[in-house]
SEFITI-864363 format. One record per atom (N, C-alpha, C): residue number from 1; atom name; x, y, z. Coordinates in steps of 0.05 Angstrom, whole numbers, plus 32768, in hexadecimal, padded with zeros to 4 digits. Layout:
r k = NUM&a = CA&X = X&Y = Y&Z = Z
...
//
This chain:
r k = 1&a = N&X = 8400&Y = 7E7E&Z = 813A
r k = 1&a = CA&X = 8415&Y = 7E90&Z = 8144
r k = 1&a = C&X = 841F&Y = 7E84&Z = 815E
r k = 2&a = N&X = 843C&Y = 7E85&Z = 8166
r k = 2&a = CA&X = 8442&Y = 7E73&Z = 8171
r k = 2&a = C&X = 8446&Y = 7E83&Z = 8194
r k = 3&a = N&X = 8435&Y = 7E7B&Z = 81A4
r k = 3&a = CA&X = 8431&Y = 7E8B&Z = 81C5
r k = 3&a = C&X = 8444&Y = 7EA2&Z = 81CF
r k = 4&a = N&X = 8458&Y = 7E9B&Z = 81C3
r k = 4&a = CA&X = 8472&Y = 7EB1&Z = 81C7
r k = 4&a = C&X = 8473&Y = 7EC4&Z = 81B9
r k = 5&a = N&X = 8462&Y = 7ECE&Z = 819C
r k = 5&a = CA&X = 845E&Y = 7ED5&Z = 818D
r k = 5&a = C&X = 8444&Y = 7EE8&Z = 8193
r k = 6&a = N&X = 8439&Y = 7EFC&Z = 819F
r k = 6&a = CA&X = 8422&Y = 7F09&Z = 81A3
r k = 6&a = C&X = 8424&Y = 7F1C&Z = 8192
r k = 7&a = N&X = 840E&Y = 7F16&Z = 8184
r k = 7&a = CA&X = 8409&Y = 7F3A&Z = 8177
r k = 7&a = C&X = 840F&Y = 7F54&Z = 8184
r k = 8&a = N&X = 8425&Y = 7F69&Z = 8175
r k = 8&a = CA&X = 841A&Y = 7F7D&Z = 8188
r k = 8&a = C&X = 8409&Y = 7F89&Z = 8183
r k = 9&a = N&X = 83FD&Y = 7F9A&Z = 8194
r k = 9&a = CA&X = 83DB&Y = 7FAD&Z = 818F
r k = 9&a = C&X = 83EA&Y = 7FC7&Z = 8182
r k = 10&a = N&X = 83DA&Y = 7FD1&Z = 816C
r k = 10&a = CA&X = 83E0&Y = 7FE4&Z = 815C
r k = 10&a = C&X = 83C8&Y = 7FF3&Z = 815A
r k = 11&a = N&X = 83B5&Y = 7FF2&Z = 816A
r k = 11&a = CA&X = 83A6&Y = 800A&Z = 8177
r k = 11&a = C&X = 838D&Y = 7FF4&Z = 817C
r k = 12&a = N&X = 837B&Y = 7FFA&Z = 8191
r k = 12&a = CA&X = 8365&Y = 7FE8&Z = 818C
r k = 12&a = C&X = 8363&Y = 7FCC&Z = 818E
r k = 13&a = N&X = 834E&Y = 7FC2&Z = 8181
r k = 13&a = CA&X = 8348&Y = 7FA5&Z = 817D
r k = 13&a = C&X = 835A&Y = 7FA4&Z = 8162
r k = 14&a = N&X = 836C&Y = 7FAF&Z = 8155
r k = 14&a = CA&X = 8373&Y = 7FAE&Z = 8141
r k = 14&a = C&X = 839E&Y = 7FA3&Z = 813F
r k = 15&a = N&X = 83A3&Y = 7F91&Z = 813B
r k = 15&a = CA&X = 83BB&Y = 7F86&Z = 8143
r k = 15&a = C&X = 83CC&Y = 7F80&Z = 812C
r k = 16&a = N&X = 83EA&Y = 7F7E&Z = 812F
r k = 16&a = CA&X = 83F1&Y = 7F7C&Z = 8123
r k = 16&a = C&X = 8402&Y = 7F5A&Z = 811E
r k = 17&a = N&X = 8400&Y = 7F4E&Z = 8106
r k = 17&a = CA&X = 840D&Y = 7F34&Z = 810D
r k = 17&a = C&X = 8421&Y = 7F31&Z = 80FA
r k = 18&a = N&X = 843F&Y = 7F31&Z = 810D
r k = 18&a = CA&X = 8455&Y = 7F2E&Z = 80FE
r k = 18&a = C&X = 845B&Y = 7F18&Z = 80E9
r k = 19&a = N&X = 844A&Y = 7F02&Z = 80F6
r k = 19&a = CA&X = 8456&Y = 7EE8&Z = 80E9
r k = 19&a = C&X = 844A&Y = 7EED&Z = 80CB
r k = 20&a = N&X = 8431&Y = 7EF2&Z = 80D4
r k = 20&a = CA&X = 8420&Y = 7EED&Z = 80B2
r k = 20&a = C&X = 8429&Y = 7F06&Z = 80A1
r k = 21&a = N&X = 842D&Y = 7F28&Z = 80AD
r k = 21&a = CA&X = 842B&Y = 7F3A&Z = 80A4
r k = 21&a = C&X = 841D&Y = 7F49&Z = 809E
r k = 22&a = N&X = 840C&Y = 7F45&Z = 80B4
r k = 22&a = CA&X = 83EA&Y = 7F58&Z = 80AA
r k = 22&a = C&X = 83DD&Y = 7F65&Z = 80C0
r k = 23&a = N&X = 83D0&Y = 7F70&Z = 80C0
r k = 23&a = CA&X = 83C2&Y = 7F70&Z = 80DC
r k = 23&a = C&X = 83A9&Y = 7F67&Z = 80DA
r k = 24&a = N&X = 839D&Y = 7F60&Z = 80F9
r k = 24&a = CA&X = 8388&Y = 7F53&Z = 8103
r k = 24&a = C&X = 8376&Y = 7F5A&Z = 8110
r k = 25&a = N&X = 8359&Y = 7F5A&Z = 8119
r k = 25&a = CA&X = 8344&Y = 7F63&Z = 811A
r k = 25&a = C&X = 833A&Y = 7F56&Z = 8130
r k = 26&a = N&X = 833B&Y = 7F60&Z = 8144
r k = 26&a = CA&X = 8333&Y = 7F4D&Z = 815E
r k = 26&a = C&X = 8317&Y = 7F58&Z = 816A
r k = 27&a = N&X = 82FF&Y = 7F49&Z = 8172
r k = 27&a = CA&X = 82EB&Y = 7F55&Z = 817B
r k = 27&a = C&X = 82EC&Y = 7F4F&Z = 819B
r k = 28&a = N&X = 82F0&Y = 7F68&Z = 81A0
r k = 28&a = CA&X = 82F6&Y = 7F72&Z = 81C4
r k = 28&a = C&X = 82E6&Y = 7F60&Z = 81D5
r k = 29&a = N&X = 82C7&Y = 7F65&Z = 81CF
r k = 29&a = CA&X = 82B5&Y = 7F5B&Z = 81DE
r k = 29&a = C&X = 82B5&Y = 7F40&Z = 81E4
r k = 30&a = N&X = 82BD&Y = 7F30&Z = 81CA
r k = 30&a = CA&X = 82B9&Y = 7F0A&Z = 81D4
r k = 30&a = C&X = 82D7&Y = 7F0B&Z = 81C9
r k = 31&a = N&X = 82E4&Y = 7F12&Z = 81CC
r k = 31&a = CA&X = 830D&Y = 7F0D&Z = 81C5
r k = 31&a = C&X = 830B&Y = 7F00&Z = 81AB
r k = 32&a = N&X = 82FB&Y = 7EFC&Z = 818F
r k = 32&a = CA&X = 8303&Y = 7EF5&Z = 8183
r k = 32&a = C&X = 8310&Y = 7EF8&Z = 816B
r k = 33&a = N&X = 831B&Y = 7EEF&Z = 8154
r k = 33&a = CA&X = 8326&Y = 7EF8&Z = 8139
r k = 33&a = C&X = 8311&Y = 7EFB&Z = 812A
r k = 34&a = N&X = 830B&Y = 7F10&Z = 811C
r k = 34&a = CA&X = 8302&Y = 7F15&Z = 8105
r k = 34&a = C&X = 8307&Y = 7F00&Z = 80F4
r k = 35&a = N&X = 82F1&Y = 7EE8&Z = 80E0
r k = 35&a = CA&X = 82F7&Y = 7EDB&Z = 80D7
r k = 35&a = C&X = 82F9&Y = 7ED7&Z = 80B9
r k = 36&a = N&X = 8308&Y = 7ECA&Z = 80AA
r k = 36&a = CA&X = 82F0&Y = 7ECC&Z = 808C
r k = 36&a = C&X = 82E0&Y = 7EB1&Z = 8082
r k = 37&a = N&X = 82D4&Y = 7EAD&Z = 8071
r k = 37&a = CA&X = 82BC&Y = 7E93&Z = 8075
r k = 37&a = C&X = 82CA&Y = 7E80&Z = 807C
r k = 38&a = N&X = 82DE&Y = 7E82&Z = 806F
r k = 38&a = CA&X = 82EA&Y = 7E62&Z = 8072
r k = 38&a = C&X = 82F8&Y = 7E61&Z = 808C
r k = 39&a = N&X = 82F3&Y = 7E67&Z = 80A8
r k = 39&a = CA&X = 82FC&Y = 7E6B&Z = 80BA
r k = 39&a = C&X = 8319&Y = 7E74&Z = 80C5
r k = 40&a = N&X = 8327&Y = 7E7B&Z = 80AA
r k = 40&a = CA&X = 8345&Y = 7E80&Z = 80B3
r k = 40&a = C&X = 8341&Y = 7EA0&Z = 80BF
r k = 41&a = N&X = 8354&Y = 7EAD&Z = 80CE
r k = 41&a = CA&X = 834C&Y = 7ECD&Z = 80DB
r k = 41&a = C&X = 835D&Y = 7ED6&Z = 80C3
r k = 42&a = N&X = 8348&Y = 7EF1&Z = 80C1
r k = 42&a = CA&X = 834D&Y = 7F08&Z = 80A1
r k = 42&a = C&X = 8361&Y = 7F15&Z = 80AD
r k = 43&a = N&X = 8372&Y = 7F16&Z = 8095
r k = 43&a = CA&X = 838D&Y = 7F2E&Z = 8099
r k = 43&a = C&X = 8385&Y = 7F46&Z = 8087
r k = 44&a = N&X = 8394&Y = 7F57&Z = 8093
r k = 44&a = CA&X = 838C&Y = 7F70&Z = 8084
r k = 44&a = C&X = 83A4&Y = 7F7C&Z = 808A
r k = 45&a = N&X = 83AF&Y = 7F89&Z = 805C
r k = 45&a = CA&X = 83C9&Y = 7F8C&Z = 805F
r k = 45&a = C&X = 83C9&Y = 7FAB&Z = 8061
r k = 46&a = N&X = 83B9&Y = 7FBC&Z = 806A
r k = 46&a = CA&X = 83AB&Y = 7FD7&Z = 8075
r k = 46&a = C&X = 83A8&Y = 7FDD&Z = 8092
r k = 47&a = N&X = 83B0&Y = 7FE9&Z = 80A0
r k = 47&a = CA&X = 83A1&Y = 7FF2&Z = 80BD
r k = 47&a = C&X = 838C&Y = 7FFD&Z = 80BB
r k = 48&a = N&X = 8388&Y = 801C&Z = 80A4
r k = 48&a = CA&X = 836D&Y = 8024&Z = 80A6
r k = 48&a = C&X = 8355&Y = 800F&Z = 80A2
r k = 49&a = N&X = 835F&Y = 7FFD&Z = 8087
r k = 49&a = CA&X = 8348&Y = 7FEC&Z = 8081
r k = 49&a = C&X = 8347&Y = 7FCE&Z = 809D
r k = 50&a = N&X = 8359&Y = 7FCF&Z = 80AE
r k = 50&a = CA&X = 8356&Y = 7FB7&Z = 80C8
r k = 50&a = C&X = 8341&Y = 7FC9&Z = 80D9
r k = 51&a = N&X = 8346&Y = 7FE6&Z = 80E2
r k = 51&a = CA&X = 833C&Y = 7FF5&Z = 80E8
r k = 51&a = C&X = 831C&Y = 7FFA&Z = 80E7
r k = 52&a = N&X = 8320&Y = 7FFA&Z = 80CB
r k = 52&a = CA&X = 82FB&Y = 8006&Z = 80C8
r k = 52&a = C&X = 82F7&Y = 7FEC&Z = 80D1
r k = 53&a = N&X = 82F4&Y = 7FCE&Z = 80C0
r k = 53&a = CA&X = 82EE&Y = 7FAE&Z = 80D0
r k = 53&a = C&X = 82EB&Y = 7FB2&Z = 80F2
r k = 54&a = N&X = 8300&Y = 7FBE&Z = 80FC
r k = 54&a = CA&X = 82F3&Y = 7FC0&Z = 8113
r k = 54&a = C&X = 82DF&Y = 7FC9&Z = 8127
r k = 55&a = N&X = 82DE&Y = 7FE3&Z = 8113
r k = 55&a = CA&X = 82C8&Y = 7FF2&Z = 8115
r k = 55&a = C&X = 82AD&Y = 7FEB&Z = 811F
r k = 56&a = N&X = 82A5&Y = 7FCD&Z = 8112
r k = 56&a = CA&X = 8292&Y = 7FC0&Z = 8116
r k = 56&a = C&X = 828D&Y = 7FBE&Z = 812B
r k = 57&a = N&X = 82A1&Y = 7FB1&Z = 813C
r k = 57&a = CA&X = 829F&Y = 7FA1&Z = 8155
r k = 57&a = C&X = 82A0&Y = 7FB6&Z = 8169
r k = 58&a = N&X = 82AE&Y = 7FCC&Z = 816C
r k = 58&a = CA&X = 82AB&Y = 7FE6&Z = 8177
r k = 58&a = C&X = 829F&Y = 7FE0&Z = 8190
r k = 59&a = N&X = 829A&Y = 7FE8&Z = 81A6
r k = 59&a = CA&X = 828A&Y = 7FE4&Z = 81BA
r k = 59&a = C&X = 827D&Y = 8008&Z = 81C3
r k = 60&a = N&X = 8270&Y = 800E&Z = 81BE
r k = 60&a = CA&X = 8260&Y = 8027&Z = 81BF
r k = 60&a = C&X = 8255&Y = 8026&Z = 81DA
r k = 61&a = N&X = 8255&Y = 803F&Z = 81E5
r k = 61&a = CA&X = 824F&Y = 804C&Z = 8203
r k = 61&a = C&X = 8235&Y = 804D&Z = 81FD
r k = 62&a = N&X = 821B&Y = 803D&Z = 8212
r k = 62&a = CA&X = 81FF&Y = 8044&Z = 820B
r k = 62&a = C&X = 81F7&Y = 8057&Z = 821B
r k = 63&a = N&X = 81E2&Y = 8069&Z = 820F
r k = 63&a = CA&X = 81DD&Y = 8082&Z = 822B
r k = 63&a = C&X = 81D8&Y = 8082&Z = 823F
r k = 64&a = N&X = 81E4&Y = 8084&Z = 8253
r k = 64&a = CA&X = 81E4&Y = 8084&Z = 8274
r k = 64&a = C&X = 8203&Y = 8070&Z = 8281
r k = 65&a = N&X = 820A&Y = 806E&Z = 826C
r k = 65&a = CA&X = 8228&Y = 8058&Z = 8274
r k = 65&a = C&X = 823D&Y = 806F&Z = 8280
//
């Protein structure tokens, strides 16, 4: 994607990418893409289903935070 080109954020670690058409799955904590084996980053042609994927990475409040 070309630097001029930023995803915009469509809630979350969860983004949208014009070029490809999909949205994207970003994990907050170490900034990265959600990947699939073969190292290309997974599109997902769903928000709920980019959504739950994100879910994972989530960063949860531990007790006393």
């Amino acid at each position: 994607m070309p630097h001029g080109q930023v995803p915009r954020l469509h809630g979350y670690g969860v983004r949208w990418d014009a070029e490809a058409r999909c949205y994207r799955v970003l994990n907050e904590v170490t900034r990265e893409w959600l990947r699939q084996p073969t190292g290309e980053p997974k599109g997902f042609s769903s928000f709920s289903v980019a959504y739950s994927a994100w879910r994972a990475f989530e960063v949860h409040k531990r007790p006393g935070e």
